[in-house]
C-alpha positions as CSV (number, residue, x, y, z in Angstrom):
1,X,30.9,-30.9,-67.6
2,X,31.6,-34.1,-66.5
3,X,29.6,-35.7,-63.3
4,X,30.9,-39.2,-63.2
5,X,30.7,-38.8,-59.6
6,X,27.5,-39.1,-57.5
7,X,26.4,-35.9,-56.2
8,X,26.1,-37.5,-53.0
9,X,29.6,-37.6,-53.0
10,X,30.6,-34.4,-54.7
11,X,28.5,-32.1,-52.6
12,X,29.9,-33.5,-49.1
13,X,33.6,-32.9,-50.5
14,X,32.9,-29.5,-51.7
15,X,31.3,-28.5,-48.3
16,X,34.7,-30.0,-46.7
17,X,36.7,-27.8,-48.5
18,X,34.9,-24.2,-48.5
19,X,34.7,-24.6,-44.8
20,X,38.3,-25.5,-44.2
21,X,39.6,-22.5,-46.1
22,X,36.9,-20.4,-44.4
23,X,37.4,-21.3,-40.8
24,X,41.1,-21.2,-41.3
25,X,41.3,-17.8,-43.4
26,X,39.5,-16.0,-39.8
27,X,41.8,-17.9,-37.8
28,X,45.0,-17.8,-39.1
29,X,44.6,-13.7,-40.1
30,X,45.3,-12.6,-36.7
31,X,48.7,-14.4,-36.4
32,X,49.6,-11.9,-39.5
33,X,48.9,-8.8,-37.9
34,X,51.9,-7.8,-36.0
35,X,54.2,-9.0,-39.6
36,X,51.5,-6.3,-41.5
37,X,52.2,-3.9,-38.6
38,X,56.0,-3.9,-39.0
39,X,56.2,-4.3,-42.9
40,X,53.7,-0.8,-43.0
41,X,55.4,0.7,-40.2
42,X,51.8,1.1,-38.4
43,X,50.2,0.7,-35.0
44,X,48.3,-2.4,-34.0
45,X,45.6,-0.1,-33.9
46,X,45.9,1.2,-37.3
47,X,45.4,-2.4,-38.6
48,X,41.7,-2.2,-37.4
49,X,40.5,-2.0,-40.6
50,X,42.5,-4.9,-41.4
51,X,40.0,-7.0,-39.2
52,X,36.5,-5.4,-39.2
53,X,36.2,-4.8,-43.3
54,X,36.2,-8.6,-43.3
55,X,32.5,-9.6,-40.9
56,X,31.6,-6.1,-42.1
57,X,31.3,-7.2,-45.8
58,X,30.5,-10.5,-44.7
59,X,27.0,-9.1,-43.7
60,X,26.5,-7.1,-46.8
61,X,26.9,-9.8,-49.0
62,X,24.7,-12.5,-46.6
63,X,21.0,-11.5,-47.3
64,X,21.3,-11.8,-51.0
65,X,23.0,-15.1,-51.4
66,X,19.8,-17.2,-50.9
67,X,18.2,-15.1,-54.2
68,X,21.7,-15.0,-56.3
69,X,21.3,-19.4,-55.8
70,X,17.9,-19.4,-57.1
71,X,18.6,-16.8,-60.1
72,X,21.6,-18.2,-60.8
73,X,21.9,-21.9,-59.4
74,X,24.0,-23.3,-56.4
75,X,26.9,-24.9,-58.8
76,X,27.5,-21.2,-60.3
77,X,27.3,-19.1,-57.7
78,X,29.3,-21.5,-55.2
79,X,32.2,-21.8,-58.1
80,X,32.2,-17.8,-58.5
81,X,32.0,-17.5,-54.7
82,X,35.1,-19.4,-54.3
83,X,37.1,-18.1,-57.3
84,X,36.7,-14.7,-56.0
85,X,37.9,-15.6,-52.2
86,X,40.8,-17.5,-54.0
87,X,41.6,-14.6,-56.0
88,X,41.5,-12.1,-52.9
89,X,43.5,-14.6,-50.8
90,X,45.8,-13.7,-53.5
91,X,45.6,-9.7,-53.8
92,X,45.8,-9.7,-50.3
93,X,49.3,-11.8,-49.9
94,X,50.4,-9.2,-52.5
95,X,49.0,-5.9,-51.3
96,X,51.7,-3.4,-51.6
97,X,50.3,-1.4,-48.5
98,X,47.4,-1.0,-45.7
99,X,45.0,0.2,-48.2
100,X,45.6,-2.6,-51.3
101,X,45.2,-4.9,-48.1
102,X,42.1,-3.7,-46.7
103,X,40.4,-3.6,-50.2
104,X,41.3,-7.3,-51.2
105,X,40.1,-8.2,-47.6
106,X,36.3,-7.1,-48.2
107,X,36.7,-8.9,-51.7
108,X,37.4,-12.1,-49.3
109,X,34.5,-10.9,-46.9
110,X,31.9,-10.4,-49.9
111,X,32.7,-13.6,-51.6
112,X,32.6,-15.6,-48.0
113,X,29.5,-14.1,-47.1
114,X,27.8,-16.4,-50.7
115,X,30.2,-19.5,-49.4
116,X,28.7,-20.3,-46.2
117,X,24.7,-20.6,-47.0
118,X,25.4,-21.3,-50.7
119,X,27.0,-24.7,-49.6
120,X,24.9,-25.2,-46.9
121,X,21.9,-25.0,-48.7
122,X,23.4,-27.5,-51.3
123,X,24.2,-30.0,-48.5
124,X,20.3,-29.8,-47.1
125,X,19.2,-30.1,-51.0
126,X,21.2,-33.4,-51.0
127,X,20.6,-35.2,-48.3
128,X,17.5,-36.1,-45.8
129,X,17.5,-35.6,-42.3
130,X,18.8,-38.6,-41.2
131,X,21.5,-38.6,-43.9
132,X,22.6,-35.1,-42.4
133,X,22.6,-36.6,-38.9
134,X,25.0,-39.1,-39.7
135,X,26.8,-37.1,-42.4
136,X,27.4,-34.3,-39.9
137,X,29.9,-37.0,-37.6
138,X,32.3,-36.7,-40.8
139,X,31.6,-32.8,-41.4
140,X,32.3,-32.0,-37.5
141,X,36.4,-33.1,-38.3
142,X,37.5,-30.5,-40.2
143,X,35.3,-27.8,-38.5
144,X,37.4,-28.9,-35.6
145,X,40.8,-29.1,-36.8
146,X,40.8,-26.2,-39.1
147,X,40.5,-23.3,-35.7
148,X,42.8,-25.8,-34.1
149,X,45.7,-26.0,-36.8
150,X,45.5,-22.7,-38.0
151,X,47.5,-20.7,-35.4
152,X,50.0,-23.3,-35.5
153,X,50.2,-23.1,-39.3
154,X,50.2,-18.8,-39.4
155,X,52.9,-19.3,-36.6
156,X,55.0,-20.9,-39.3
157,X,54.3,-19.3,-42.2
158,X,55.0,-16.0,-39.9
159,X,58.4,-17.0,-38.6
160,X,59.7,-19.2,-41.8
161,X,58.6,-17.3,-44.7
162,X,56.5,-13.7,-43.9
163,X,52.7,-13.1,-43.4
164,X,52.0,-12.9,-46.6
165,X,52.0,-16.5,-47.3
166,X,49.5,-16.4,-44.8
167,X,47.4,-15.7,-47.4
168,X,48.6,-17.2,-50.3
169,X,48.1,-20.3,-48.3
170,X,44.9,-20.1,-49.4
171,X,44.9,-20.3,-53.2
172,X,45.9,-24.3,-54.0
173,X,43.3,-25.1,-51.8
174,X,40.8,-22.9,-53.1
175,X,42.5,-23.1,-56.9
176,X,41.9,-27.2,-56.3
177,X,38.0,-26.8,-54.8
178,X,37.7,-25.0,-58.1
179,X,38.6,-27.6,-60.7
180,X,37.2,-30.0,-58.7
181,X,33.9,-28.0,-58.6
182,X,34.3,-27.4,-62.3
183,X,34.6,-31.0,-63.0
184,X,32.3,-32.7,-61.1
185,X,29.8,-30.5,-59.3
186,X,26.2,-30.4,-61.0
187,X,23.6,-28.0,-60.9
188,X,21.2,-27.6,-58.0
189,X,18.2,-25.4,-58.5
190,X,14.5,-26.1,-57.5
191,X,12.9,-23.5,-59.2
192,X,13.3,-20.1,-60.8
193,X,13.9,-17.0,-58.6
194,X,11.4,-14.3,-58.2
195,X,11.9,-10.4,-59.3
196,X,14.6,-8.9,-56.9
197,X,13.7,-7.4,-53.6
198,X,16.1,-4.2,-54.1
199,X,14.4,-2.4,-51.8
200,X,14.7,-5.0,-48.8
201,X,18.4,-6.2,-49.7
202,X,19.5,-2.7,-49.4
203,X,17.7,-2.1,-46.1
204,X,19.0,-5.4,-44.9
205,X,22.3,-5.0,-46.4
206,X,23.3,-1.6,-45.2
207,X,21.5,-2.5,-41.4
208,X,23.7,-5.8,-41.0
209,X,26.5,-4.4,-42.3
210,X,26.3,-1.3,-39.9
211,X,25.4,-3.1,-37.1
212,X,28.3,-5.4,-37.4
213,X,30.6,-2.8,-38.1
214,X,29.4,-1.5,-34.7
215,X,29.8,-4.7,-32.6
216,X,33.1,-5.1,-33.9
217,X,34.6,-1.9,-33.3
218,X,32.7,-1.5,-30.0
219,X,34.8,-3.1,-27.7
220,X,38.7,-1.7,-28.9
221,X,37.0,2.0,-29.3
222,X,34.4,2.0,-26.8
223,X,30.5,1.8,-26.4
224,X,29.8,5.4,-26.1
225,X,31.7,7.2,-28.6
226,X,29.8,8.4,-31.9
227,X,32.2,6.3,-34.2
228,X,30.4,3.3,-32.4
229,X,26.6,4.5,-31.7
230,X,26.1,6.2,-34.6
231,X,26.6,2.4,-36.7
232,X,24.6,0.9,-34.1
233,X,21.5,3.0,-34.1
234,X,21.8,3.6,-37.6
235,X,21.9,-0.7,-37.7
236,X,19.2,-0.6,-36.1
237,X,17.0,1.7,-37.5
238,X,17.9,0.4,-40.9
239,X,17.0,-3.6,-40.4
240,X,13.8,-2.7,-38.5
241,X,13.0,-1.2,-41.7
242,X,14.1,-4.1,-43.6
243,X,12.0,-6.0,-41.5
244,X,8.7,-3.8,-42.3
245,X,9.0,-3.5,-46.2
246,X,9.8,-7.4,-45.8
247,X,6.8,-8.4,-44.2
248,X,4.7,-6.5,-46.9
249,X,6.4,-7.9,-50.0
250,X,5.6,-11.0,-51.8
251,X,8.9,-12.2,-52.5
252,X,11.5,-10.8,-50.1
253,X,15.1,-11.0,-49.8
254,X,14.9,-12.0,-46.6
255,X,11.9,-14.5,-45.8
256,X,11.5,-13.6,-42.3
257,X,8.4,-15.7,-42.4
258,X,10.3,-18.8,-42.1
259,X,10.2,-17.6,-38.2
260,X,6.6,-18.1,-38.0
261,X,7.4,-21.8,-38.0
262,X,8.7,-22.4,-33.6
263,X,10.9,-24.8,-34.1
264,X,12.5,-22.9,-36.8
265,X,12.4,-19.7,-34.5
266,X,13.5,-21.4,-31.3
267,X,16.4,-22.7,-32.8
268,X,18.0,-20.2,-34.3
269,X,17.3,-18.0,-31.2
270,X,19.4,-20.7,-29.6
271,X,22.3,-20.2,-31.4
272,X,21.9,-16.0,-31.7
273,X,22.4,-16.2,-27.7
274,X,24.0,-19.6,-27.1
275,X,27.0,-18.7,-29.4
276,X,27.8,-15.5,-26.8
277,X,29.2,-18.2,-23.9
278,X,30.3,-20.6,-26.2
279,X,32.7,-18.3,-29.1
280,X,32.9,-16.1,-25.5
281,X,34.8,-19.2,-24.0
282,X,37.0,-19.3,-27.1
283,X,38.1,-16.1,-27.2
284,X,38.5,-15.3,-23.8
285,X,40.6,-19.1,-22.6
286,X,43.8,-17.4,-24.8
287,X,43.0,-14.0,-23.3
288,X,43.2,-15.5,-19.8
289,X,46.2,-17.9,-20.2
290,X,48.4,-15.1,-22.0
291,X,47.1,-11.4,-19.8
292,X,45.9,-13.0,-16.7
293,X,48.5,-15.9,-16.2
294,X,51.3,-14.6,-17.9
295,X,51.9,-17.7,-20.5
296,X,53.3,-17.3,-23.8
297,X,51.2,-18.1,-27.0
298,X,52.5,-21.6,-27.2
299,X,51.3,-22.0,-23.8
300,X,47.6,-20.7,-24.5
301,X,48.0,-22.4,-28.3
302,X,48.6,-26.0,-26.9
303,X,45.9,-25.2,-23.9
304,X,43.1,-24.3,-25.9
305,X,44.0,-27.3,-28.8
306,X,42.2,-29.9,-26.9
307,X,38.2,-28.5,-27.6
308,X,38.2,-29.9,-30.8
309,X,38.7,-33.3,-29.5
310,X,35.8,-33.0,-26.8
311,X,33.4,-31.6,-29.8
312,X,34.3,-34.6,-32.2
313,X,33.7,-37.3,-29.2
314,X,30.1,-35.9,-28.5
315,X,29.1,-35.7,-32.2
316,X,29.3,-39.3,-33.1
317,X,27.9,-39.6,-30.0
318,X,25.0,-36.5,-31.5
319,X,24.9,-38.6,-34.6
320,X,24.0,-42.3,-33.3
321,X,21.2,-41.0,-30.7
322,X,19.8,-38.2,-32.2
323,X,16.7,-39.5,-33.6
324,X,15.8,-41.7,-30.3
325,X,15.7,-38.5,-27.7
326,X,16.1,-35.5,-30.0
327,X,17.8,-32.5,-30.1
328,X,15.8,-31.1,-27.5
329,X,17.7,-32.5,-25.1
330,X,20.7,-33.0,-26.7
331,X,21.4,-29.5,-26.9
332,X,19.6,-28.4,-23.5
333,X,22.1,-30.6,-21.9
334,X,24.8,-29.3,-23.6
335,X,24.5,-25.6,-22.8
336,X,23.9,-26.8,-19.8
337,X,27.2,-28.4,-19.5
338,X,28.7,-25.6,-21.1
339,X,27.7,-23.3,-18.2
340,X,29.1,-25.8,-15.7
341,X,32.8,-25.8,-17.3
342,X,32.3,-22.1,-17.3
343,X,32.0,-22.0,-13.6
344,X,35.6,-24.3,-13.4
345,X,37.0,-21.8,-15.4
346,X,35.4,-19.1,-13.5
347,X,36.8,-21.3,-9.7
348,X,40.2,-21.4,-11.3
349,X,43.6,-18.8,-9.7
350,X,47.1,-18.3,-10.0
351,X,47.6,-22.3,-8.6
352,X,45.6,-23.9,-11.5
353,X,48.1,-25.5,-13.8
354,X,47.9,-25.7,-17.4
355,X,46.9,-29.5,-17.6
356,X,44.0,-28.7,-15.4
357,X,42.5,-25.8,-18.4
358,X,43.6,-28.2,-20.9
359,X,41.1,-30.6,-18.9
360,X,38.4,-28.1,-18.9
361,X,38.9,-27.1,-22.4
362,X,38.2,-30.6,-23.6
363,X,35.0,-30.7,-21.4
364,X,33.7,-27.2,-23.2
365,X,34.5,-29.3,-26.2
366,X,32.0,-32.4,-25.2
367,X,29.4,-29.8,-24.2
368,X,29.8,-27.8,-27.4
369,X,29.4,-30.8,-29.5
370,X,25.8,-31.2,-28.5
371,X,25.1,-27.7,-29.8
372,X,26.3,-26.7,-33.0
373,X,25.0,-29.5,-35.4
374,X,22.0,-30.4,-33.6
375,X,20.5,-26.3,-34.0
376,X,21.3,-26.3,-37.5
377,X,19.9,-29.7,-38.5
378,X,17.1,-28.9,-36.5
379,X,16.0,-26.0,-37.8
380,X,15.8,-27.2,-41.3
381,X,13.3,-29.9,-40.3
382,X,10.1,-27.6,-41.0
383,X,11.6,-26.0,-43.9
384,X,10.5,-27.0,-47.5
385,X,13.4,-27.9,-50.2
386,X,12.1,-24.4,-52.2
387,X,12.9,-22.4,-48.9
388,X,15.9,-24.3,-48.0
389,X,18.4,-21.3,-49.7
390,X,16.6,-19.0,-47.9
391,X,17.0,-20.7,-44.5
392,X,20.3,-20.9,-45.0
393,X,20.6,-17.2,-46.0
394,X,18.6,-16.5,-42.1
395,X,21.0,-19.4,-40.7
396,X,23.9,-17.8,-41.2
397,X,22.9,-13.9,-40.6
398,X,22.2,-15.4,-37.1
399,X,25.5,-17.1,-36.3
400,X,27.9,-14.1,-37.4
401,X,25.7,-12.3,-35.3
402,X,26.4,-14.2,-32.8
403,X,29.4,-14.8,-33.4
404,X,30.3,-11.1,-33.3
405,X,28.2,-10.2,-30.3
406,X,30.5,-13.1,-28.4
407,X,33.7,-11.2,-28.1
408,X,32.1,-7.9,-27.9
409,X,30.2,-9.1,-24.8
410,X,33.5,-10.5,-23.4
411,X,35.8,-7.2,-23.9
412,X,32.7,-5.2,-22.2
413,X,32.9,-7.2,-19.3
414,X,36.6,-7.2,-18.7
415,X,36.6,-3.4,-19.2
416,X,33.8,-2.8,-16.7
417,X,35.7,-5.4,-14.0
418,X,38.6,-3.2,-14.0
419,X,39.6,0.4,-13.8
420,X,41.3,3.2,-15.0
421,X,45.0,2.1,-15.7
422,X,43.8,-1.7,-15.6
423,X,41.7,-1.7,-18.3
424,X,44.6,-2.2,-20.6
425,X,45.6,-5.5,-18.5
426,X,42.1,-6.7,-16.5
427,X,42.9,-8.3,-13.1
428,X,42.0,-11.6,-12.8
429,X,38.6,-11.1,-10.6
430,X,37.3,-9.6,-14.2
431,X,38.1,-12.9,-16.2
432,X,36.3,-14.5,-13.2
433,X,33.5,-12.5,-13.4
434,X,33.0,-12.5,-17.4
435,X,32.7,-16.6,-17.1
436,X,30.5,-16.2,-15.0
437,X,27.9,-13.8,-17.0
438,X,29.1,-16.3,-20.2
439,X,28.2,-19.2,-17.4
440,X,24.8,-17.5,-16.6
441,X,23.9,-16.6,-20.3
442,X,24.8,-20.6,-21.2
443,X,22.1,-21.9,-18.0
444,X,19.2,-19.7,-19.4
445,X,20.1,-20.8,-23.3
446,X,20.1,-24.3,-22.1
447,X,16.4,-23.6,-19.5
448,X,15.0,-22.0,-22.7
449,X,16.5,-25.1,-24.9
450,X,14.3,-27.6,-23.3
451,X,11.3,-25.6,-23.9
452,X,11.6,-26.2,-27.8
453,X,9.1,-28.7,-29.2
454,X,11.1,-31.2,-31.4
455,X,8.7,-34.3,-32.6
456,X,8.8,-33.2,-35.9
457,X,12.9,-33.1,-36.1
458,X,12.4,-36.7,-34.4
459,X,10.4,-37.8,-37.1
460,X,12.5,-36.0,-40.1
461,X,15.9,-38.1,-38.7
462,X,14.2,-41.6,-38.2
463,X,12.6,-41.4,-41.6
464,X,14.4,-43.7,-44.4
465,X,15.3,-42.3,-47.6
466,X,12.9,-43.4,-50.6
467,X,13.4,-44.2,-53.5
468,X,17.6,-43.0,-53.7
469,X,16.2,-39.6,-53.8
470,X,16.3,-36.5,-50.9
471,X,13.3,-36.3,-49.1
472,X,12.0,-32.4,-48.4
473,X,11.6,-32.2,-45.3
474,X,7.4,-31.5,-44.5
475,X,6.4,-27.7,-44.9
476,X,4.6,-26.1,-41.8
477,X,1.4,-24.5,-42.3
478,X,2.6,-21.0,-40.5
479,X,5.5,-21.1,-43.2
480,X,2.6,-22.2,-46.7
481,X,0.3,-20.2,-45.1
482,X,2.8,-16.8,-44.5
483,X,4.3,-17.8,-48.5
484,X,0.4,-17.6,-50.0
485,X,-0.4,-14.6,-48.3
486,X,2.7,-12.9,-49.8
């Protein structure tokens, strides 16, 4: 293996690239749906498994990631990771019907759920604080302009070729963040991994999964059926006890004691409720344009486009005065902002033209910006460089939660705003009304945001890099003293 390239270098590109091909593989699936649905000869709602196998597997995979990195090593288990999403992204451009398709979707799902905290836990390994504040001003682009090219690019691929290539658009990118992985990428481990915590990955395995299966099937079938509560409760029951037989082991899957540290805790509570009215807002501005108003796709496409730009004007903004006032208020004043274009959204009728939600999306998109890195940078800045894979393991449980729970909270309250016949087309007093419970959930995010004690994330992104080597960021006592008495 060759490294002629610094690491420094290496690891930033190969975060690039497996969040690209993430973000666009959820947003560009949807746009295949109806091409599946005609090529099968099914029902749009037949193609439900289609969609939830993907977050459902997602989960299952998630809690053991941060223990397959340390018994196996970041550069491995990232390269495996992403040869196995390749190679689904492959199966499922081929699949010969609904059930070859489904199966090479959770292969995507179980291989994405090791991507995202296995390169996220390299990038923290890497680089200090500070490095990451900066870094993230360059990371933030194609976060942005993956969600916001890839209905544009499915809508091609769907009308020039078939939805199968919107799959196989996957595999040269991937096939190239392979080689390039293979060639370059060295091996990041910090120390061997423990004995396995079977026990607590299939409690916390089996819980997430269940849970998310419910969330995501929740709002198309219902809240009260059995084929929704009986996931829930059983989600439920499982991960509560995951989280008993994982406070009484020594070396768990899932170190839960990294909450014991606040700033770690407050944080990712942050993003578990401020990703309902942000992802909320996402899903519901092309709900709105296309049911409530009557546009086409284009219409809501070209509409909701100009977020990205807001979010990448805030974060080099994020990035240059982060250390000076911290991402206490930072991100306190952007939830609160967030709540505030929530209510023009929430003002808006019939009369409101399309350049005027094009305006407010690219406000949401300068609140937003003052969110999403700042939360996850934070909450490192207590963790020590061995726990760092497992943070990034609880990091990313937390946002597909949330990120789950946004739409399902949105469908819920356009069902309950209208009735009987019109809950297949809400009126628009129920997209009023859920902005304004997204507007109301963003104000008490961003109340509860200000509350967070940040010195010590001050500190860890003012302090200079020694010596050309990563700096661990300082390990709380709650966190040693929780680790020792494991």
């Amino acid at each position: 293996m060759s490294t002629r390239l610094s690491q420094r270098r290496v690891v930033p590109i190969m975060t690039v690239l497996t969040t690209f091909i993430c973000i666009v593989d959820g947003a560009i699936t949807t746009v295949a749906l109806p091409g599946i649905a005609r090529q099968f000869a099914l029902t749009p709602a037949a193609l439900t498994g289609v969609v939830v196998v993907y977050p459902v597997c997602l989960a299952m995979m998630v809690p053991a990631s941060a223990w397959l990195v340390e018994r196996f090593g970041g550069r491995r288990m990232l390269l495996l990771s992403l040869a196995a999403f390749t190679g689904a992204s492959a199966l499922c451009g081929a699949a010969p019907g609904l059930g070859a398709l489904v199966g090479a979707r959770a292969l995507q799902g179980l291989a994405a759920g090791l991507l995202m905290p296995t390169s996220q836990a390299l990038l923290f390994r890497t680089f200090t604080q500070a490095e990451q504040v900066r870094l993230a001003r360059l990371l933030i682009i194609p976060q942005q302009i993956a969600p916001a090219i890839a209905p544009l690019l499915g809508g091609a691929l769907v009308t020039g070729l078939s939805w199968r290539w919107v799959f196989w658009v996957n595999v040269p990118v991937g096939a190239a963040a392979v080689l390039f992985g293979l060639v370059f990428l060295a091996e990041h481990r910090d120390h061997a991994a423990g004995r396995l915590d079977l026990p607590g990955l299939l409690l916390s395995a089996a819980g997430t999964a269940a849970l998310m299966y419910g969330v995501c099937t929740g709002p198309e079938a219902g809240w009260t059926g059995p084929q929704v509560l009986g996931p829930l409760v059983a989600g439920a029951v499982l991960l509560a006890a995951a989280v008993t037989v994982e406070l009484r082991t020594a070396e768990p899957i899932l170190r839960l004691r990294l909450f014991g540290d606040r700033l770690f805790r407050d944080t990712n509570l942050i993003c578990l409720v401020g990703y309902v009215p942000i992802m909320g807002a996402m899903f519901l501005g092309p709900l709105y344009i296309q049911e409530a108003r009557g546009g086409s796709a284009l219409d809501s496409g070209s509409t909701t486009f100009t977020e990205a730009f807001g979010v990448l004007l805030t974060m080099q903004l994020v990035g240059a005065v982060y250390a000076r006032i911290g991402p206490r208020v930072i991100i306190g004043t952007g939830m609160l902002g967030v709540a505030g274009v929530l209510l023009l959204f929430a003002a808006a009728d019939e009369h409101t033209g399309l350049w005027a939600f094009r305006g407010y999306m690219f406000l949401l998109g300068l609140a937003m910006g003052g969110v999403f890195v700042p939360t996850t940078i934070a909450s490192f800045s207590t963790v020590s460089k061995a726990d760092v894979a497992y943070a990034a393991t609880l990091n990313t449980v937390v946002r597909q939660t949330g990120n789950a729970l946004a739409p399902a909270v949105v469908t819920t309250v356009l069902v309950l705003g209208a009735g009987g016949p019109e809950q297949a087309h809400p009126p628009l007093a129920a997209y009023r009304t859920a902005y304004l419970v997204l507007a109301a959930i963003a104000v008490a995010t961003g109340l509860f945001a200000f509350t967070v004690p940040d010195a010590q994330a001050r500190r860890a992104a003012a302090a200079p890099r020694a010596g050309g080597a990563p700096t661990p960021a300082r390990e709380p006592a709650a966190v040693a003293e929780g680790r020792s008495a494991g």
